[in-house]
N, C-alpha and C positions, 0 to 999 in steps of 0.2 A: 363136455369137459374142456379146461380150458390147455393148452399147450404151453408149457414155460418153457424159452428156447434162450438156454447160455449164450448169444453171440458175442459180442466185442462191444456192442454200446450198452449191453447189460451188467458185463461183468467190469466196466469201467464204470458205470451208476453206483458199483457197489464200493469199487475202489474208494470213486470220491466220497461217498460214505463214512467209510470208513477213515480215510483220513481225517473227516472233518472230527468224527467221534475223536482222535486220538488229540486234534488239538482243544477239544475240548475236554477232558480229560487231563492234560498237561496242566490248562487256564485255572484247573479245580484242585488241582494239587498246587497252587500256589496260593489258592484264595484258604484253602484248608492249612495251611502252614503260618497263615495270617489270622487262624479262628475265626475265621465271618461262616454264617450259615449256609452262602452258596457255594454249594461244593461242586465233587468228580460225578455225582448223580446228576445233579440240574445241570451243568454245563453242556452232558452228554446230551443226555434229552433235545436241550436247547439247538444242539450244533447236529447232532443226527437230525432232527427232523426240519429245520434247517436246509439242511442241505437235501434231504428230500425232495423237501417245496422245490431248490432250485433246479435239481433233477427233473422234476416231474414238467415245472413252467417250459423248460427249455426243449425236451422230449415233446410237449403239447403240441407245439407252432412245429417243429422241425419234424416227425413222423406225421404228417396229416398235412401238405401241401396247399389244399384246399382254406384253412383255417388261416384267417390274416387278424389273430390276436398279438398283443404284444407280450410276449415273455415275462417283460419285467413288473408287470403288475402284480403275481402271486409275490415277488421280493419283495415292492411296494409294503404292503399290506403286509406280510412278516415283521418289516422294521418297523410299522406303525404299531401292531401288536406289542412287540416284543419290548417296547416302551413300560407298557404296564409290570410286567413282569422284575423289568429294570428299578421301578418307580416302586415297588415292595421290598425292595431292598436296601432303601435307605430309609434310616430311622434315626431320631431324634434322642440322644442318651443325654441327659442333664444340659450341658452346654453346650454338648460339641454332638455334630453330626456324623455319624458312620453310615457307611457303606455305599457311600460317591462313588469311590475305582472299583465295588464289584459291580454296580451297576451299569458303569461302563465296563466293563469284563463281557457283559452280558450281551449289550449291545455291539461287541467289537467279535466274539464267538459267534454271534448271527451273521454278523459281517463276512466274516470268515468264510464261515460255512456255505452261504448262499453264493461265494466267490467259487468256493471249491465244486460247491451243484452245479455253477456253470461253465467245470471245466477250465476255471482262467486259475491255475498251478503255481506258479512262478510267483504273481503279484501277490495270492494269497499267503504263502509260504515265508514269503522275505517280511508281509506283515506283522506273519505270527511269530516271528525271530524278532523281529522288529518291538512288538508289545510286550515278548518276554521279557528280553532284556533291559530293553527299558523300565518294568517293573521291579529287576531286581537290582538294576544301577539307580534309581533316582530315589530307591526305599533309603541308600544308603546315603546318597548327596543330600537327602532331607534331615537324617538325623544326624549330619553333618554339618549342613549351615543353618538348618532350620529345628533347633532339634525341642525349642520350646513349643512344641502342638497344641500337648492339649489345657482346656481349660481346666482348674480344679479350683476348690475349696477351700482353705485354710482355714480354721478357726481359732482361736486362742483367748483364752478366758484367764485372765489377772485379777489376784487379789486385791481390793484397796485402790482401785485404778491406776494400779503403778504400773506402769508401762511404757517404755524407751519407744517410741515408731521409729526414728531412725534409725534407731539399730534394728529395729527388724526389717525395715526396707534395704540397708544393705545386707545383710544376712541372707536374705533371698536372692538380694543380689548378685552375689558370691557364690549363691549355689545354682547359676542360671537360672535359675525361676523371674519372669519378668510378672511384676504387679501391673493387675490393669485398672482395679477397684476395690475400696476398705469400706467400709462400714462399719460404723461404732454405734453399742448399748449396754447402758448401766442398768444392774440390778441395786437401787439405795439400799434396800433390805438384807439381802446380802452382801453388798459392798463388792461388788466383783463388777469389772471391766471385760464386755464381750464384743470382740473384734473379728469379723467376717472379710476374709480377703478372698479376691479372685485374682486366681495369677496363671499364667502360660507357664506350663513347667515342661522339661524335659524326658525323656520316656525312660529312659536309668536316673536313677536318684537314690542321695542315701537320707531317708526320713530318719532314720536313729541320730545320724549325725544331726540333720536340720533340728530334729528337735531336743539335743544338748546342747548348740548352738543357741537357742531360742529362751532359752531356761536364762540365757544373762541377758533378757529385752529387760525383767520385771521379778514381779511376784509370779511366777505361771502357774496356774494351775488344773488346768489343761489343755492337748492340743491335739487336733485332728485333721486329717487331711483326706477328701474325700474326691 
């Protein structure tokens, strides 16, 4: 049988542990307040076993004297991994791409953790304050100077191809929406005017407004924003 003996480099294996879990945990309750699917499960997972590996690398060389491996090759080989896992979390949704910052969330929670497995406290700590709040001050400086994101859709289908564009290019204008691309096509048969816009819009918008505003480009008769 084997002898499990509490002393002081065990019950500090567990500490750092432990801590890595809670800052991953934190990392997941902010990705889950953002709706992305890596959440307070994966994070944990991620940064406890994590910080394991860094546990167990740095325990391998230091109890066995004998042993002249380098520690940091079990990190190595984490952060190489831990790529992949990063690299499924971003996905391609019509235009625009999600899930960049949680993949670096993911990559920066291994970071973390394998900082904490090795006992270095301080640098990993002032990190994870560091990455907090940086993700919750610069969410706000983006939808402050940056706040046209994402790409969308527009559509607008006139009867009779009557159709003002310049007033619908300032209209959009006026409602920060930046235009990056129009596209026009006539149906002769029907006699209707079909206008495909892509524009940068902002992440609050009022469509009910944009689209009683839009009702005085033309004939409208209808309009979608996707």
């Amino acid at each position: 049988m084997f002898d499990i003996v509490f002393d002081e480099k065990v019950i500090e294996g567990c500490l750092r542990i432990f801590l890595s879990g809670v800052f991953g945990i934190v990392l997941g309750i902010e990705r889950k307040n953002h709706f992305q699917a890596i959440g307070m499960r994966t994070l944990l997972l991620i940064s406890v076993s994590c910080a394991l590996m860094g546990v167990l690398s740095f325990w391998a060389v230091a109890q066995n004297e004998r042993m002249t491996g380098d520690p940091t090759r079990i990190a190595a080989g984490v952060l190489t991994g831990i790529g992949f896992i990063g690299g499924g979390a971003i996905m391609h949704h019509g235009f625009n791409i999600k899930g960049i910052t949680t993949a670096a969330i993911i990559w920066t929670t291994a970071a973390l953790s394998l900082a904490v497995g090795f006992g270095i406290y301080l640098p990993a700590l002032f990190a994870f304050l560091l990455v907090l709040a940086g993700l919750k001050a610069f969410q706000k400086v983006e939808d402050i100077f940056f706040p046209a994101a994402k790409i969308k859709t527009i559509r607008l289908v006139y009867k009779g191809g009557d159709a003002d564009i310049e007033r619908i290019k300032k209209i959009l204008s006026e409602n920060g929406i930046v235009l990056r691309d129009m596209s026009f096509s006539n149906s002769y048969d029907d006699d209707l005017l079909d206008i495909t816009i892509l524009v940068n819009t902002p992440n609050e918008r009022d469509l009910k407004k944009l689209a009683q505003e839009l009702r005085q480009t033309g004939s409208l008769q209808k309009f979608s924003f996707a």
